[in-house]
C-alpha positions as CSV (number, residue, x, y, z in Angstrom):
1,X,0.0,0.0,0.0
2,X,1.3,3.6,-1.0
3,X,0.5,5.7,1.8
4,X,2.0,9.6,1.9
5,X,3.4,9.3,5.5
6,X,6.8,9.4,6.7
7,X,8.4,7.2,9.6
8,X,8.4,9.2,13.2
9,X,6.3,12.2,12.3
10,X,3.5,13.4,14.0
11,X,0.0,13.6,12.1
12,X,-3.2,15.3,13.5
13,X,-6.1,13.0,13.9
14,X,-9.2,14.3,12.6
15,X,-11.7,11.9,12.6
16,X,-12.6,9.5,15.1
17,X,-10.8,6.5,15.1
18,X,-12.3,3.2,14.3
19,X,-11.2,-0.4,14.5
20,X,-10.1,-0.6,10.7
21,X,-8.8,3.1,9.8
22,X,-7.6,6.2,11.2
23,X,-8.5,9.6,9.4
24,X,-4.9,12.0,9.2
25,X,-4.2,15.4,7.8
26,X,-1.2,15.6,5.7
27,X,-0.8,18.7,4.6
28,X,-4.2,20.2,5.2
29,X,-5.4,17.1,3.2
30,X,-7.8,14.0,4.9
31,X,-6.1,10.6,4.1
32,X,-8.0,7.5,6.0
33,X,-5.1,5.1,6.7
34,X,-5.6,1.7,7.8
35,X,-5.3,1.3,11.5
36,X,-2.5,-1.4,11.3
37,X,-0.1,1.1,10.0
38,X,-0.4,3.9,12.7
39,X,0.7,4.0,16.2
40,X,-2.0,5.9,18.2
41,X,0.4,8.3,21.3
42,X,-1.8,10.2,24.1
43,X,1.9,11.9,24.5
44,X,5.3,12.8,21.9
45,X,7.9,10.4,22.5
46,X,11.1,11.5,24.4
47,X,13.6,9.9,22.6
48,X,14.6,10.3,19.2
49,X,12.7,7.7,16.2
50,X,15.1,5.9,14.0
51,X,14.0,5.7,10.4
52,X,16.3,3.5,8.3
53,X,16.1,3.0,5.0
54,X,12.9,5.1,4.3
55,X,11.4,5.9,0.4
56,X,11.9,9.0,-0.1
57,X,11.9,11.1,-3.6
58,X,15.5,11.9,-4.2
59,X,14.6,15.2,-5.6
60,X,12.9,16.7,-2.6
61,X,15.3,14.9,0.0
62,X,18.6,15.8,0.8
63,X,21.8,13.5,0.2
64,X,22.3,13.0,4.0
65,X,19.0,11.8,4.8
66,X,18.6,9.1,1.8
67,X,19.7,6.3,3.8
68,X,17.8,7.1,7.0
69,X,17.7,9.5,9.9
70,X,16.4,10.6,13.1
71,X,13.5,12.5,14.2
72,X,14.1,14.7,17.1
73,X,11.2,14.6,19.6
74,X,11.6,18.4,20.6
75,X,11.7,20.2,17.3
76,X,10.6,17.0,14.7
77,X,13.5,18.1,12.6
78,X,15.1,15.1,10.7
79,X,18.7,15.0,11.5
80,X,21.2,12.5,9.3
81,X,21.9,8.9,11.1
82,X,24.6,9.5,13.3
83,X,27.7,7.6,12.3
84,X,28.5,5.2,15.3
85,X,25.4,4.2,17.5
86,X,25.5,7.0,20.0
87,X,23.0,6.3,23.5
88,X,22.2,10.4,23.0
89,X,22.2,13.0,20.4
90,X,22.0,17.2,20.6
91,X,19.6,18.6,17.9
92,X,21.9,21.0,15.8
93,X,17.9,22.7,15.7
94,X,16.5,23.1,19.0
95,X,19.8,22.7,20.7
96,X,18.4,19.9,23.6
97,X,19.9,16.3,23.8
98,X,17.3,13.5,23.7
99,X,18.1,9.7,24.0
100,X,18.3,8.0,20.6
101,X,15.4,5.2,20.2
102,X,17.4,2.4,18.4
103,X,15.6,-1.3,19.4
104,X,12.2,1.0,18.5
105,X,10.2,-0.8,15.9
106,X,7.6,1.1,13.6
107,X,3.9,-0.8,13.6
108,X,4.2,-3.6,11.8
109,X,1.9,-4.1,8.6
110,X,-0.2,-6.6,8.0
């Protein structure tokens, strides 16, 4: 399935939830996803997601964050992987150090 989200960001709920889908706004624009591929948070997480390997489109992403990257929890700024497997990083954004989520796993699909 080709859905329009990206790996640790945040999307506004809009609709209620129901047992098979979850109603988004990306980008001003209401996309139902199915409720397997969302992970529902009362709260932001405190640590920073890990996103390897995502899809991106090469023209709209920069070189450094092809591969995969990290989400800060503060700011939401992606931030290239760092290079050895560090238990903290500083945002070079928002300037505060949050703890690096590594063994987090995205939802799986079904």
């Amino acid at each position: 399935m080709d859905l329009p989200l990206r790996l640790g960001a945040w999307y506004r709920v809009v609709a209620p939830v129901t047992a098979l889908e979850v109603v988004v706004s990306i980008q001003g624009t209401r996309v139902a996803v199915p409720r397997p591929y969302v992970e529902l948070r009362a709260t932001p997480p405190g640590e920073w997601s890990v996103v390897r390997n995502p899809k991106v489109r090469p023209e709209r992403t920069p070189e450094g964050l092809r591969q995969g990257y990290i989400v800060c929890p503060g700011c939401r700024r992606r931030v290239q992987l760092p290079a050895a497997r560090l238990a903290e990083q500083l945002c070079p954004h928002c300037n505060e150090t949050f703890p690096i989520a590594w063994d987090e796993r995205p939802p799986k699909k079904p």
